[in-house]
C-alpha positions as CSV (number, residue, x, y, z in Angstrom):
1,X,-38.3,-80.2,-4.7
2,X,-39.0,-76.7,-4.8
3,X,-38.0,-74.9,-7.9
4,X,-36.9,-71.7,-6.3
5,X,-34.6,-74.1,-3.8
6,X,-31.2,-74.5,-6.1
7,X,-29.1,-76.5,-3.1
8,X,-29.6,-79.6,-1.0
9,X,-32.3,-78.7,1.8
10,X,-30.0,-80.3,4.7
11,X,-27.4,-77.6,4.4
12,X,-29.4,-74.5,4.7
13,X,-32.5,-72.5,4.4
14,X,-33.7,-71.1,1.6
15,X,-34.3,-67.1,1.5
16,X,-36.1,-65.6,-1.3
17,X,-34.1,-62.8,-2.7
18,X,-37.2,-60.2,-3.3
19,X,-37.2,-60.2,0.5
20,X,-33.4,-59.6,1.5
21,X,-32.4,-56.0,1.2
22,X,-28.8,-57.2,0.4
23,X,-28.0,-56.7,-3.5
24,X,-27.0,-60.4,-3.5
25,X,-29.5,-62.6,-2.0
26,X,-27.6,-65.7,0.8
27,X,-28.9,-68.6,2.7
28,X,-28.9,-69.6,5.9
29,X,-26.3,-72.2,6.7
30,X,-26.0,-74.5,9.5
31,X,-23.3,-72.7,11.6
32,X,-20.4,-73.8,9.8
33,X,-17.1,-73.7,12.1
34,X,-14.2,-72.1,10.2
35,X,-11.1,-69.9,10.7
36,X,-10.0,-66.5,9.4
37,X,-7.2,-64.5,9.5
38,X,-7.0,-60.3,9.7
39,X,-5.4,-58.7,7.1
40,X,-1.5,-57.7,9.1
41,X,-1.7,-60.2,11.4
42,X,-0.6,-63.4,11.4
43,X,-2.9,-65.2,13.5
44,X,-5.8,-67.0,13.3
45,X,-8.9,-66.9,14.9
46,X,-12.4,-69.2,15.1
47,X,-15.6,-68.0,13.8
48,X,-19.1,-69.9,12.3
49,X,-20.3,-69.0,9.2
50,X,-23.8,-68.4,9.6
51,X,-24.9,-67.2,5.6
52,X,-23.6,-67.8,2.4
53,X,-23.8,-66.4,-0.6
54,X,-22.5,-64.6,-3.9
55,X,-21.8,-61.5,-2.4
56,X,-20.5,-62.8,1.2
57,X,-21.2,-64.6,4.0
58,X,-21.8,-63.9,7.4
59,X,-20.2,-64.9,10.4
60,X,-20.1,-65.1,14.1
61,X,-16.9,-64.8,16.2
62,X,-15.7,-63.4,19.7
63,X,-13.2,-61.7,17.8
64,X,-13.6,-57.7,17.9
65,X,-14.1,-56.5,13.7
66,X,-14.3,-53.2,12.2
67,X,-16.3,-52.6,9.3
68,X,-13.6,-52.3,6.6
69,X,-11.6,-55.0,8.3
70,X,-10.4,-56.9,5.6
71,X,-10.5,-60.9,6.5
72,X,-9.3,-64.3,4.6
73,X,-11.9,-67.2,5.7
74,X,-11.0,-70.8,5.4
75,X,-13.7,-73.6,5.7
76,X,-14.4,-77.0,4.9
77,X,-17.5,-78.8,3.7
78,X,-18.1,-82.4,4.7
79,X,-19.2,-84.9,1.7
């Protein structure tokens, strides 16, 4: 195994951090289905998280987001 790889290589690809322009470096996940709800509303909506990492994650929904929209995520990770 690589020694720059620090997860298991089935759930995600590996990005090296010298190349992102993000101040905290995240790795490609396997479009990982999960809900979120918008702060003041009480409803929830679907979404995939595509990256993960210590500053974030991104996602992919149908739902329409600001930026500054403030969002609580909830996901699950199979064993």
């Amino acid at each position: 195994m690589d020694s720059r790889k620090q997860y298991n290589e089935r759930i995600g690809e590996f990005r090296d951090p010298s190349k992102q322009k993000r101040k905290n470096a995240r790795i490609r996940v396997p479009n990982i289905p999960a809900t979120f709800i918008l702060e003041g509303l009480n409803k929830e909506y679907e979404c995939q998280i595509l990256d993960i990492g210590t500053g974030g994650l991104g996602i992919s929904t149908k739902t329409l987001l600001y930026p500054g929209d403030k969002i609580r995520i909830r996901f699950f990770f199979r064993r």
